[in-house]
C-alpha positions in Angstrom: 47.5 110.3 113.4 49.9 112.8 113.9 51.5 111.5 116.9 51.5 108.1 114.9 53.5 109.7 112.2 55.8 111.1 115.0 56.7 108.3 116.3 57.4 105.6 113.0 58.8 109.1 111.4 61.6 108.7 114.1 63.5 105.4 113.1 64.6 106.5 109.2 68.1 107.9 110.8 69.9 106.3 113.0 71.5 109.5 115.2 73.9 106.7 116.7 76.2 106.3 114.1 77.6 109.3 114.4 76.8 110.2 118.0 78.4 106.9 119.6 82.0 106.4 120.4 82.6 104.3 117.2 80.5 106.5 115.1 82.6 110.0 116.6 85.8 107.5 115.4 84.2 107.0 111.8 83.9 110.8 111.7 87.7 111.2 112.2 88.6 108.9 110.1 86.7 110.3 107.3 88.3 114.0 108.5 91.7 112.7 108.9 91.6 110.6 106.1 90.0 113.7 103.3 92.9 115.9 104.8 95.7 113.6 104.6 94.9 112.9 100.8 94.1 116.6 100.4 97.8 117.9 101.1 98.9 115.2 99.4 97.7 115.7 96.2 97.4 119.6 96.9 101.1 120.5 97.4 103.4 117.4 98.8 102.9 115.3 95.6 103.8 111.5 95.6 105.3 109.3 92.9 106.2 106.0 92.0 104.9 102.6 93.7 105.5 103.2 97.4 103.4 107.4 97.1 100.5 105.7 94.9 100.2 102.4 97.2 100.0 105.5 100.2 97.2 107.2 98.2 95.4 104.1 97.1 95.2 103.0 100.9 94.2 107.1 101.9 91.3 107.2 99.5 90.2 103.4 99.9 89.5 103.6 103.4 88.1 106.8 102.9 85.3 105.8 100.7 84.5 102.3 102.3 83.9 104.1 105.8 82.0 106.7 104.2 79.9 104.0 102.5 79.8 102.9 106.2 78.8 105.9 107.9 76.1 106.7 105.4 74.7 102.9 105.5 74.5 103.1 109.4 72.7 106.8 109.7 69.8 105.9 106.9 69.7 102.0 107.8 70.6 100.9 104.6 72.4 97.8 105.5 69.9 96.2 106.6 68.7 96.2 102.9 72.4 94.3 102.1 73.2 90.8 101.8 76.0 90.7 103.9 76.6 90.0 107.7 76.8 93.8 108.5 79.0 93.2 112.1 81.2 90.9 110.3 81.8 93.4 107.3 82.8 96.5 109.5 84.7 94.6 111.9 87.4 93.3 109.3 87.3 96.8 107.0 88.2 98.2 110.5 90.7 95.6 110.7 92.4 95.7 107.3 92.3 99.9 107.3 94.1 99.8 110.6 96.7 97.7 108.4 96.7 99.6 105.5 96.8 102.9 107.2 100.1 101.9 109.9 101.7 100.8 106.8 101.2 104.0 104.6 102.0 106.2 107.8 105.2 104.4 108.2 106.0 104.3 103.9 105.2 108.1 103.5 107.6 109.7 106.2 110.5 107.3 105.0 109.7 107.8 101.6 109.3 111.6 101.4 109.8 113.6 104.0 113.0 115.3 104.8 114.3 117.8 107.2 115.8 120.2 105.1 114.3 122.0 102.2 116.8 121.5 99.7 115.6 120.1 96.5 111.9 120.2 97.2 111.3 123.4 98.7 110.4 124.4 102.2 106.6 124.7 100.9 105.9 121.4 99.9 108.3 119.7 103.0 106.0 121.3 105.4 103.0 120.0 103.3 104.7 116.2 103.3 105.3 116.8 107.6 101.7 117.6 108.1 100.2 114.8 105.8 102.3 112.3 107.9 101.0 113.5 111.2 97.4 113.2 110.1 98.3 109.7 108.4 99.1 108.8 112.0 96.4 110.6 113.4 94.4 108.1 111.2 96.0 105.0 112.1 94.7 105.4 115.6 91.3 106.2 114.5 90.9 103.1 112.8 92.8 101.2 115.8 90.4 102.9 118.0 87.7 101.6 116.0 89.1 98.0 116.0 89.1 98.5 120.2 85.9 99.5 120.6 84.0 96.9 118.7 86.1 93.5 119.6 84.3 91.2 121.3 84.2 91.1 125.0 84.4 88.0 126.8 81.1 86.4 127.1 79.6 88.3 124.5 78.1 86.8 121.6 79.2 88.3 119.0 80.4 88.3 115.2 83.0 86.2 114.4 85.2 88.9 112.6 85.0 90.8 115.8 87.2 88.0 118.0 90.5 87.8 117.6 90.4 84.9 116.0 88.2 86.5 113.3 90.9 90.0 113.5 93.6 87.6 113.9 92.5 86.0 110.3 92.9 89.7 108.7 96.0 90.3 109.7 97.5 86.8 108.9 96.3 87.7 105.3 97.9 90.8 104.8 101.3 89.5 106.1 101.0 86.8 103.8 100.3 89.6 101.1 103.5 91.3 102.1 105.6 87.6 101.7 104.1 87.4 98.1 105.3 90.8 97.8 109.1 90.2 98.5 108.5 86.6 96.9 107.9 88.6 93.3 110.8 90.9 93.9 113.5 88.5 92.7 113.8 86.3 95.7 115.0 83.1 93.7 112.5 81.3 95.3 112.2 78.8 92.2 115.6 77.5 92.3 114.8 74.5 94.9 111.6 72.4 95.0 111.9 73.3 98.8 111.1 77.2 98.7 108.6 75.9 96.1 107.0 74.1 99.4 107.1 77.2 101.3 105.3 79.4 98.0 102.5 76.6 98.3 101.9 76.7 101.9 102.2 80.8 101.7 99.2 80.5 98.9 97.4 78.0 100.3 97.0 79.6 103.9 96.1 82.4 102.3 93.5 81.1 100.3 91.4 79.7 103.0 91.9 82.3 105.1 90.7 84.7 102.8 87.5 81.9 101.7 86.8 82.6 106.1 86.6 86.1 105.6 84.6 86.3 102.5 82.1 83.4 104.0 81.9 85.7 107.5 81.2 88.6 105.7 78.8 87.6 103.5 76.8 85.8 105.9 77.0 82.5 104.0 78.9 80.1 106.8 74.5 79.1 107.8 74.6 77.5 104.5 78.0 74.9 104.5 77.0 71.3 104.8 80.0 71.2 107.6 80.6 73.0 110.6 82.0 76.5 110.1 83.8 76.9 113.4 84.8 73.6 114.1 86.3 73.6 110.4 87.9 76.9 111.0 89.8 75.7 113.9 90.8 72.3 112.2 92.3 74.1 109.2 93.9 76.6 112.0 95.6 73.6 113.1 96.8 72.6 110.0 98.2 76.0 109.2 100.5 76.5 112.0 101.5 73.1 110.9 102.3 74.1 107.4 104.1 77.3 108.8 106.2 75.0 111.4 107.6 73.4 108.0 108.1 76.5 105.9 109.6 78.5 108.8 112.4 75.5 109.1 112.7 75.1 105.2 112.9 79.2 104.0 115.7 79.8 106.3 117.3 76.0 105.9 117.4 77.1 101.7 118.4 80.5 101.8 121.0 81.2 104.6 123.2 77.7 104.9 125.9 78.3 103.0 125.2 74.8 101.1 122.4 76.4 99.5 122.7 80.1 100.0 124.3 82.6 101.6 124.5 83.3 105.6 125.5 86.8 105.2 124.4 89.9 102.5 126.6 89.2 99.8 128.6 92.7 99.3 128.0 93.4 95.8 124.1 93.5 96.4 122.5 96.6 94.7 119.7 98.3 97.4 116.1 97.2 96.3 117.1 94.5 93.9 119.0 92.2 96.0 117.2 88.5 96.3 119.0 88.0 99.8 117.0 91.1 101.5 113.7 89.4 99.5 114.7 86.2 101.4 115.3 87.9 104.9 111.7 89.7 104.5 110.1 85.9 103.7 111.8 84.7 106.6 110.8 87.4 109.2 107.4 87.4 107.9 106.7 83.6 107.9 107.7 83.9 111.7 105.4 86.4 112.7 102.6 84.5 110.7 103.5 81.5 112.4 102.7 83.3 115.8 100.0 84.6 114.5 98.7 81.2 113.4 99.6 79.5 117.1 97.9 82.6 118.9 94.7 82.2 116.7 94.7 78.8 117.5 94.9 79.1 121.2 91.9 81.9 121.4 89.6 79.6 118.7 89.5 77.2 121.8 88.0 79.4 123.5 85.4 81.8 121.6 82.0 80.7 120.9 79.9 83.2 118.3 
């Protein structure tokens, strides 16, 4: 009997997911992460929407992978009702995201080379938070490499890149509602109106194809999951084909707007910079949208 309780005594911790390659890259992101948000609030300070969006992001991925960690080492997720390969591979996604944004914000924000007003204390505290911010970002990037799916692997879907691809198509969208809300006019034509609607549109499904893969629940649609997943795909690079000629159409030609900055345009609260942010972005969504498109042809999960 002893030998008995030896051997079921074994499986309660799961030495794995911290011993493996993408459990040693959870560890470092919870290390780099802790320290990053540690100087921070110890001695480099933050303040106003750009340092507390940099701290949210810090202390957000920070707790969700040590929810993670913790989960994986006593097997608790197996207890949750969630697809558990779907759920890490698009936190690992979205915290790559989030973290290369808040390691490029921080530096531009707040750090400085001299140490004149802030003091040569807290400057050195602000330089070493943005090294481990970046040191963070490729944790989490490492993370994303490690579990993708290989070719011919069955897999979860949020580890293709058609399911990463749908992550990041989200968060661009998130940044194009974010320059649409900073006074970027968009209401004066019915046409930019269009390109709001296809923005929040695409984003809603997208989003309703993450929560469905993460939660396990695509088993239960009357429909086909994937083949519906590649239909609306379809339709979205088609709706971005039309905003992408629209946005630019009703901002820049002079009949409507205005092909160059105007000059008298305050920094931060000029609608044309809103506009050329909306217009970048809906290109590198519309790529996004084609290259998901040609990889769902191919994938099978």
């Amino acid at each position: 009997s002893g030998r008995m309780m030896e051997s079921t005594g074994g499986p309660y911790l799961n030495t794995a997911a911290v011993t493996s390659p993408v459990g040693i890259a959870r560890l470092l992101q919870v290390t780099f992460g802790c320290t990053t948000f540690s100087l921070v609030a110890h001695q480099g300070g933050f303040s106003a929407a750009y340092g507390t969006f940099c701290m949210f992001v810090w202390t957000f991925c920070f707790a969700i992978t040590v929810f993670i960690i913790t989960c994986e080492f006593t097997h608790l997720h197996s207890c949750l009702s969630i697809s558990w390969g779907n759920f890490t591979a698009a936190f690992a996604m979205l915290a790559t995201l989030m973290t290369v944004t808040a390691a490029v914000i921080y530096p531009l924000y707040f750090v400085q080379l001299g140490c004149y007003p802030i003091g040569c204390e807290v400057r050195d505290f602000r330089i070493a938070a943005s090294v481990f911010a970046g040191l963070l970002f490729f944790t989490y990037a490492a993370e994303v490499f490690l579990t993708r799916a290989k070719p011919g692997q069955v897999t979860s879907y949020m580890a293709t890149i058609s399911g990463l691809l749908k992550i990041v198509q989200a968060f661009v969208a998130c940044i194009i509602f974010g320059a649409l809300v900073n006074d970027s006019q968009y209401g004066k034509y019915v046409a930019t109106q269009w390109c709001v609607a296809v923005y929040s549109f695409c984003f809603v499904v997208t989003v309703v194809v993450v929560a469905f893969s993460v939660t396990g629940k695509t088993a239960l649609l009357w429909f086909p999951f994937e083949r519906s997943v590649v239909v609306y795909t379809f339709g979205a690079v088609l709706l971005y084909v039309s905003a992408a000629v629209i946005w630019p159409v009703f901002c820049f030609d002079s009949k409507y707007g205005s092909p160059r900055r105007p000059g008298l345009c305050a920094k931060g609260k000029c609608p044309w910079d809103s506009q050329l942010v909306i217009a970048i972005f809906t290109y590198v969504n519309l790529l996004l949208y084609v290259v998901d498109l040609a990889y769902s042809q191919r994938i099978r999960f």
